[in-house]
C-alpha positions as CSV (number, residue, x, y, z in Angstrom):
1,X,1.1,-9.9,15.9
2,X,1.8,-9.0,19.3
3,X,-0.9,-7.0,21.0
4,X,-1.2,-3.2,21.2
5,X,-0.2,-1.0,24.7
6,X,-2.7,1.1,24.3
7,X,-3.2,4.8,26.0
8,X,-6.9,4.7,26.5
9,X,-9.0,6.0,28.1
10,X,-7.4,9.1,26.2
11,X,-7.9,7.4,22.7
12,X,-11.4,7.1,21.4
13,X,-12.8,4.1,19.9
14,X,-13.1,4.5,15.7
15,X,-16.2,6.0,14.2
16,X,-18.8,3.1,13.7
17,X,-18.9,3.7,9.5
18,X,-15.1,3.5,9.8
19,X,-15.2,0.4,11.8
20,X,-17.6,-0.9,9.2
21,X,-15.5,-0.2,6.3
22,X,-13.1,-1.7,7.3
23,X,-14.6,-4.7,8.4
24,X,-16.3,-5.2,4.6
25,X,-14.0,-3.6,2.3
26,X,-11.5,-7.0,1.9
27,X,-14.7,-8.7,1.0
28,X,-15.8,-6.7,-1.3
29,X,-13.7,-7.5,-5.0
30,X,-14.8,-4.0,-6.5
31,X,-12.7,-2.3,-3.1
32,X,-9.3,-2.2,-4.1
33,X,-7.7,-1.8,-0.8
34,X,-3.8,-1.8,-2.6
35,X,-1.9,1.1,-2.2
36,X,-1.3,2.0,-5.9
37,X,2.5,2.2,-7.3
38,X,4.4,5.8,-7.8
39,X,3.6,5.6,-11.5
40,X,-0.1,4.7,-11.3
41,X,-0.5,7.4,-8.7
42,X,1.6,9.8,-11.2
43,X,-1.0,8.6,-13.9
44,X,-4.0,9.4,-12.4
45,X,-3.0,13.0,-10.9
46,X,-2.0,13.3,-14.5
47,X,-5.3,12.4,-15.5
48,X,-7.3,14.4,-13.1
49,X,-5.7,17.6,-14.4
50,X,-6.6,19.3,-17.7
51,X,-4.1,19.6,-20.5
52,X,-1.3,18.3,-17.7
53,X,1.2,15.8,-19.2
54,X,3.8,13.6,-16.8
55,X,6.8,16.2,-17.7
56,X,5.1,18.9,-15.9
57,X,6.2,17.3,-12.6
58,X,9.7,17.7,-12.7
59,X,12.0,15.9,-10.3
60,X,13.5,17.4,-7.9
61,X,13.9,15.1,-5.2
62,X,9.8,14.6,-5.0
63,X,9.8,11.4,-6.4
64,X,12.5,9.7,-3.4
65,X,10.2,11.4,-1.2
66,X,7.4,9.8,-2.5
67,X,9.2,6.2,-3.1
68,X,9.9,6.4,0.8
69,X,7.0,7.1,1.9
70,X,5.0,4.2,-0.2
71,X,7.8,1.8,0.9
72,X,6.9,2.6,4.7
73,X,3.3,2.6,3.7
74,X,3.4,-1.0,2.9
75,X,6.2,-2.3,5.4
76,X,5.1,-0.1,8.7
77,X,1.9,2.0,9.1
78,X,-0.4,-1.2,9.4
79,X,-3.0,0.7,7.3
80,X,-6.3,-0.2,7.7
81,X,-8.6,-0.4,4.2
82,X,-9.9,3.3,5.2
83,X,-6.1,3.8,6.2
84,X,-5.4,2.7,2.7
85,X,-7.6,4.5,0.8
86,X,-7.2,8.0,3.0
87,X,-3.2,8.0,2.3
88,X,-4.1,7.5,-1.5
89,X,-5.4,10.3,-1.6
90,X,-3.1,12.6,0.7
91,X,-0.5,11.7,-2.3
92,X,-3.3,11.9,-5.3
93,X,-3.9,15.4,-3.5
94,X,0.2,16.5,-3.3
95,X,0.4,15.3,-6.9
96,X,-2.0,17.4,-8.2
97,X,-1.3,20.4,-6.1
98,X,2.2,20.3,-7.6
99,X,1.1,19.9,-11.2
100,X,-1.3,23.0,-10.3
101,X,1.9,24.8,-9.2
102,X,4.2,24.1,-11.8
103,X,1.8,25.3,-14.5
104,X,1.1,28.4,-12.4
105,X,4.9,29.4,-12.6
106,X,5.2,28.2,-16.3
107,X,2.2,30.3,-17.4
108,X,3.5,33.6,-15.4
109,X,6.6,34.0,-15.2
110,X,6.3,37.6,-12.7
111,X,5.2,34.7,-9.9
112,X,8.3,33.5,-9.3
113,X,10.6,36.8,-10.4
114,X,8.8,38.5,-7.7
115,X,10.7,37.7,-4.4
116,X,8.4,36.1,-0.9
117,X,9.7,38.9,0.9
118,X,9.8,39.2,4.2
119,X,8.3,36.8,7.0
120,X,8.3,36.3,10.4
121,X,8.3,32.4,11.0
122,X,7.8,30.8,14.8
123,X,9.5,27.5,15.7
124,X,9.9,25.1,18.9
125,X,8.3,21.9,20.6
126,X,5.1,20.9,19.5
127,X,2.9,21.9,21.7
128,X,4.9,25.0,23.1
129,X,2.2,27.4,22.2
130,X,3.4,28.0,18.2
131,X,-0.4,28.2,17.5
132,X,-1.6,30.8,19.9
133,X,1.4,32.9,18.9
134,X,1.0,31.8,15.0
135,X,-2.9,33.3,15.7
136,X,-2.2,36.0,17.3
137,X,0.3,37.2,15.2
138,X,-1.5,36.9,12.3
139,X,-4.0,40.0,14.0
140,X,-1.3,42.5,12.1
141,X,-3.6,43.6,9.0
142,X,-0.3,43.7,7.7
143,X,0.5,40.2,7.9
144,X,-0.2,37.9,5.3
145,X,-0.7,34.2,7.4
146,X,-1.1,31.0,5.6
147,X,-4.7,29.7,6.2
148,X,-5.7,25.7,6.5
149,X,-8.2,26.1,3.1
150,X,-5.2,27.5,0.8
151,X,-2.7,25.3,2.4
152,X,-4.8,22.0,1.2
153,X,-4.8,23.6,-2.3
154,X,-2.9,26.5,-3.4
155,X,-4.2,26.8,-7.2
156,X,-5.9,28.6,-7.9
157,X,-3.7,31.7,-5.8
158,X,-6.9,33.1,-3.3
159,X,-8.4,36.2,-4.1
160,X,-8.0,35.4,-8.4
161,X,-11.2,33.6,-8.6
162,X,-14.0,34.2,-5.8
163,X,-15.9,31.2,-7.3
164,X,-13.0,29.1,-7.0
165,X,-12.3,30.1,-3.5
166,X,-15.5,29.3,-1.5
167,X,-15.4,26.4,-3.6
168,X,-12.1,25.4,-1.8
169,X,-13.4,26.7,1.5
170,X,-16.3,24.7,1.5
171,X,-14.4,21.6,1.0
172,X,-11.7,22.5,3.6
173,X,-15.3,22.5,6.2
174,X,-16.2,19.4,5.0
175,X,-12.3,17.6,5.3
176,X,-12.5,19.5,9.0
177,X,-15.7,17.7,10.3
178,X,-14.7,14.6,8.6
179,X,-11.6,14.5,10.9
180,X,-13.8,15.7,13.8
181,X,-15.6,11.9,13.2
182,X,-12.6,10.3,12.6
183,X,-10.4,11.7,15.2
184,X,-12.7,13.7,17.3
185,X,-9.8,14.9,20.3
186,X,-7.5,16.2,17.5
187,X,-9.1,19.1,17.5
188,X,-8.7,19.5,21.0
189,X,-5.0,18.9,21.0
190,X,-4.3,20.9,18.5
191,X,-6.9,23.8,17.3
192,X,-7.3,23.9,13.2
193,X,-9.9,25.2,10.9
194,X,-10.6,25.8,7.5
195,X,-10.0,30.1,8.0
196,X,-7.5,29.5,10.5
197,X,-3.4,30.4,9.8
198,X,-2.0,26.5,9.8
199,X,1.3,25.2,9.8
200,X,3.5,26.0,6.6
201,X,4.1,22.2,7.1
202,X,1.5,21.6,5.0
203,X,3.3,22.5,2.5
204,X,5.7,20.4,2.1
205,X,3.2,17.1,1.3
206,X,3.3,18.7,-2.1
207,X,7.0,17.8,-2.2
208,X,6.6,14.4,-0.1
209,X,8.8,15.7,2.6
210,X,6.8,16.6,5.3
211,X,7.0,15.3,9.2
212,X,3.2,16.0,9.4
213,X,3.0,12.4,7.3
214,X,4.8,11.1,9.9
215,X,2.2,12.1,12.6
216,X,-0.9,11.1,10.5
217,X,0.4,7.9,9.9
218,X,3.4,5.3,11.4
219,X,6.4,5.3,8.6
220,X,9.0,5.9,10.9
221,X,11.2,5.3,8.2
222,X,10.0,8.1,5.7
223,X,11.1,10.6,8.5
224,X,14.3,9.0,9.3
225,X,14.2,9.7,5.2
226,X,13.4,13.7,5.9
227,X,15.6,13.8,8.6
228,X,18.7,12.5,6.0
229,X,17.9,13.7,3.0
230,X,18.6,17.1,1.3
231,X,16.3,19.9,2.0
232,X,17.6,22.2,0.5
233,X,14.7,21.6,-3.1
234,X,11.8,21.2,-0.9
235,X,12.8,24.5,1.1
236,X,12.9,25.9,-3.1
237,X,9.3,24.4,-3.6
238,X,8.3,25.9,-0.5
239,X,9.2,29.3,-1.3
240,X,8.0,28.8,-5.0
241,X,4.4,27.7,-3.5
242,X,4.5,31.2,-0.9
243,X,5.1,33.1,-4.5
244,X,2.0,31.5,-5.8
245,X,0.1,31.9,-2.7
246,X,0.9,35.8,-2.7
247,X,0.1,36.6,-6.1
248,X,-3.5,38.1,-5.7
249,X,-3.0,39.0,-1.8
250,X,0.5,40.3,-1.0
251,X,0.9,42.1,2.6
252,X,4.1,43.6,4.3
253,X,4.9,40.5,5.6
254,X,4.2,36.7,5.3
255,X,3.4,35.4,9.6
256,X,4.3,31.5,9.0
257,X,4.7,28.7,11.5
258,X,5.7,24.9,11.8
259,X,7.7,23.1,14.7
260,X,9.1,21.2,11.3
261,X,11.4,23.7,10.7
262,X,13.6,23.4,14.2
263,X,15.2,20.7,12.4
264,X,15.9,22.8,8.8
265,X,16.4,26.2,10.0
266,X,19.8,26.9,7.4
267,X,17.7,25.3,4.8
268,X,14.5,27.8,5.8
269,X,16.4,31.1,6.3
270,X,18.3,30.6,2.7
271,X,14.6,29.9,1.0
272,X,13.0,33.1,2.6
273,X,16.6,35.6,2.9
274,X,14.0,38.3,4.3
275,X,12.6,35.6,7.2
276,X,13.2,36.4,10.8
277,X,13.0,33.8,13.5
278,X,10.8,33.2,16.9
279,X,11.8,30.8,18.6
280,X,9.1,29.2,21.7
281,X,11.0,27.6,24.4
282,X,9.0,25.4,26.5
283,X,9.7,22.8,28.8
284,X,10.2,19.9,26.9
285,X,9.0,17.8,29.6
286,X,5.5,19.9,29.5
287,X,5.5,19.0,25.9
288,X,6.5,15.4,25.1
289,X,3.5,13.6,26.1
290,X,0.9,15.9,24.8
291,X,2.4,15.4,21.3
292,X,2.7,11.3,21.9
293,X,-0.9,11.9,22.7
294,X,-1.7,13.5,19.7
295,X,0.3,11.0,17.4
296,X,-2.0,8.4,18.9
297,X,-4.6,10.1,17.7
298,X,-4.1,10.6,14.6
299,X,-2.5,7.6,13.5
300,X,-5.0,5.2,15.5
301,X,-7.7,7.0,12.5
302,X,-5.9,5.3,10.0
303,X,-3.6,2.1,11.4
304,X,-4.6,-1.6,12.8
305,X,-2.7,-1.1,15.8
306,X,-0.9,1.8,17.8
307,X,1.9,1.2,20.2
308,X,2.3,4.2,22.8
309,X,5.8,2.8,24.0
310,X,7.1,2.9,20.3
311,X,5.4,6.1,19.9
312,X,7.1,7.1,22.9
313,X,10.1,5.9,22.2
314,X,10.9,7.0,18.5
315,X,9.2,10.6,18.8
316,X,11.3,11.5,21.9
317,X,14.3,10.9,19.4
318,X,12.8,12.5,16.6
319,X,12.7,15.9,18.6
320,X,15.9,15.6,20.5
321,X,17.2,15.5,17.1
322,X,15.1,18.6,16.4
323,X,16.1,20.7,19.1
324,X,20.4,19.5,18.9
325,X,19.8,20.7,14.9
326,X,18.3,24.2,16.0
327,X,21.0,24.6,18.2
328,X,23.8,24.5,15.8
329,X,22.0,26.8,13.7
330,X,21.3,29.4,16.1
331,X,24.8,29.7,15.6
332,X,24.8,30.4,12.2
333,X,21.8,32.7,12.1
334,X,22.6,36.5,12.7
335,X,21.3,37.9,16.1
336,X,18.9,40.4,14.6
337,X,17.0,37.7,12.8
338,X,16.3,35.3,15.7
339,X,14.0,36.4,18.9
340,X,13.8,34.2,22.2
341,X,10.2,33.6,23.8
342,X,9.2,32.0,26.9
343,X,5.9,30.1,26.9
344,X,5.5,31.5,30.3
345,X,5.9,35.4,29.5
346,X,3.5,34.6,26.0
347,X,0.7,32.9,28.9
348,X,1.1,35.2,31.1
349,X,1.4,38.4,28.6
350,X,0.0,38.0,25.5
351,X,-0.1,41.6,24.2
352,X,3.1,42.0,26.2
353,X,5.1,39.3,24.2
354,X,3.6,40.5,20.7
355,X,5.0,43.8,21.6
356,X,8.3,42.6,22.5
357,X,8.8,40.8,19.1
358,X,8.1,43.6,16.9
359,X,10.0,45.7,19.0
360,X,13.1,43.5,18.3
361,X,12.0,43.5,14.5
362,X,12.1,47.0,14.7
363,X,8.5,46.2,13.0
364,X,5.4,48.9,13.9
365,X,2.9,47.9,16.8
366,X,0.0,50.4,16.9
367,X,-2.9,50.7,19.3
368,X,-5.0,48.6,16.7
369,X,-3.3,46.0,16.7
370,X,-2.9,45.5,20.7
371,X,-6.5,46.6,20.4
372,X,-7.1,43.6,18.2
373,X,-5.2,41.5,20.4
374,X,-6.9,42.0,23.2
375,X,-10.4,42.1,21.7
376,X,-9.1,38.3,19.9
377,X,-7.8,37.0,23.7
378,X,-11.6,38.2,25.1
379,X,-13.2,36.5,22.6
380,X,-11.4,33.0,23.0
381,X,-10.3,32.6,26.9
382,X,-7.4,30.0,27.3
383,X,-8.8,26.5,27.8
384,X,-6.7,24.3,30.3
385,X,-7.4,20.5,29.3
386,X,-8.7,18.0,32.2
387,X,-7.0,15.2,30.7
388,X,-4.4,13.4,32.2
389,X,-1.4,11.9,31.0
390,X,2.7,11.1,31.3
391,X,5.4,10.3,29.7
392,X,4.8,6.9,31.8
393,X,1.8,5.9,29.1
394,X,4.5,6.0,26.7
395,X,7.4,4.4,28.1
396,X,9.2,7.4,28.8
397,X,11.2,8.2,32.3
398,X,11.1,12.2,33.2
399,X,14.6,12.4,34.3
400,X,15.8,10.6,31.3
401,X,14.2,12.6,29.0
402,X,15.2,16.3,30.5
403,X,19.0,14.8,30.9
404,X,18.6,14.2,26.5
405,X,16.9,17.3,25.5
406,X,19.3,19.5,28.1
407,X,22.6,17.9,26.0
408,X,20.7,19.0,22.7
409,X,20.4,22.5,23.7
410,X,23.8,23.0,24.7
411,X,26.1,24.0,21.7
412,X,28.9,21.5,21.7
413,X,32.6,22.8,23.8
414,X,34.9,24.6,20.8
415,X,38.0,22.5,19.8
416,X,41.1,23.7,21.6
417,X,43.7,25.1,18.9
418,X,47.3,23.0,19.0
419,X,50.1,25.2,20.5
């Protein structure tokens, strides 16, 4: 095995316990450090839900998603035994979340008959400021946003069952300071917490086809998988799990948000017909690195060995690809459901920029909410980072880059017609 390029001083070393676990678990005969097959994993979320039966998963495309992502388990992520035991149960948790939301829509049938309605969903680059507009966004008492605890498990729906909700809250704290020892700069690069909106993303790990699996761990080929395969049933889940979501706490509008969906955005306005678009523009230069960064950090929790040139190198594709995609379907996508922002003017104007998008929704902004925004900006002050770091720690040339992601964003010349 050839040895890791490795990014530090910007990656931390692993947690002691998780260093020790992994040094004694292969030596221990009652660890079982094999990633289980499909159907034992199918088995056991079966088994860890009551009155559930195997035929309440129905197949619609979850189980090539799945069977992709166990494949590249095995073959590319270089897991670790804690590696090996924390993906077990990312897919024991998506399992049983979508067992949880197929009996919700059996045993009601007014879930899914009532529609998500409408939605304002914000795209671009990683790292383009998504999650401060996501945050602020979700201000609008009107707004319904999609927090980190309900994302993680959305059965019960929140608000049904108190109990049951503080229940889920309080082990949505305890995942979040887990990750704070086992990747302790993640929350630094990217601000989460259990109250907080998250990224819709999340999601999507209920259907197996979700990019964020892609940053936690290395199985580039699982999202050359998402990138190929049809979206178009996972999009349906999605929309299916918002209905669930909504069924005890329904607002005027759903405020949703994942960089994901650059590369689905046909796919995304079909699932949520109501949805209108913001779309972040950033320079992608400012961006790349950050996001490398972060994929180092995650996946060095969980993997033997983390290249920053291969990061470097495969990401930048992955988001090329991401940006040529939401290009096309600009498009497609009628004007009056798609708003341009600049990073800049949302930086430099917060309240400003806020204002701007509902005014191109044609969408109400009182003096409470820009009261509430300001009062929210007060409270947390933007935070520039100290750390330093290129696209050079990851094998990536500047010019190079900027010459790729400027031919992505330009919509290709229109075929001349034959005289």
């Amino acid at each position: 095995m050839k040895p890791a390029r490795t990014a530090s001083p910007h990656i931390p070393a692993l947690w002691p316990p998780l260093r020790a676990y992994n040094a004694v678990a292969p030596r221990l005969p009652w660890i079982d450090v094999r990633m289980p097959s499909r159907a034992e994993l199918v088995a056991e979320a079966v088994r860890g839900v009551p009155g559930a039966v195997p035929a309440d998963l129905a197949d619609d495309g979850w189980t090539a998603g799945l069977d992709a992502f166990l494949v590249a388990l095995v073959t590319e992520a270089d897991l670790t035994p804690a590696g090996v035991r924390f993906a077990h149960g990312v897919i024991r948790s998506g399992l049983v979340n979508r067992l949880h939301v197929q009996r919700a829509l059996a045993a009601d049938d007014a879930i899914a008959a009532r529609p998500v309605g409408p939605a304002v969903v914000v795209v671009g680059l990683p790292r383009s400021g998504t999650t401060l507009l996501q945050h602020l966004l979700s201000l609008d008492p009107d707004s319904r946003s999609l927090r980190q605890w309900e994302a993680a498990t959305p059965v019960p729906p929140p608000g049904g069952d108190p109990d049951a909700d503080r229940r889920r809250i309080r082990a949505a704290e305890h995942s979040a300071r887990l990750l704070d020892r086992l990747a302790p700069q993640a929350r630094t690069l990217h601000p989460t917490g259990p109250a907080l909106p998250t990224e819709c993303v999340t999601l999507f790990a209920n259907s197996f086809a979700s990019l964020e699996l892609g940053v936690i761990y290395q199985v580039p080929s699982y999202v050359d998988w998402c990138l190929t395969t049809d979206m178009r049933p996972h999009y349906a889940f999605y929309a299916r799990q918002l209905q669930v979501l909504a069924r005890h706490e329904r607002r005027e509008r759903w405020s949703l948000k994942s960089p994901a969906h650059l590369f689905w955005l046909d796919e995304l306005t079909r699932a949520l017909p109501e949805s209108r678009v913001v779309s972040l523009r950033r320079d992608p230069i400012e961006v790349l690195s950050s996001f490398c960064r972060l994929v180092m950090v995650m996946s060095a929790a969980t993997a033997r060995r983390v290249d920053p040139h291969e990061v470097g190198a495969y990401w930048s594709g992955v988001w090329v690809e991401g940006v040529r995609r939401a290009t096309a379907a600009r498009a497609r996508i009628a004007s009056d459901r798609w708003v341009d922002v600049e990073y800049r003017d949302l930086v430099a104007d917060p309240v400003g920029t806020v204002s701007g998008i509902y005014g191109a929704f044609e969408l109400p902004f009182g003096d409470g909410l820009a009261r509430a925004l300001r009062d929210h900006l007060a409270a947390h002050p933007r935070r520039i980072s100290t750390i330093q770091y290129s696209l050079a720690d990851f094998g990536l040339d500047a010019e190079e880059q900027r010459r790729r992601f400027d031919e992505a964003s330009r919509l290709p010349a229109p075929l001349e017609t034959p005289r």
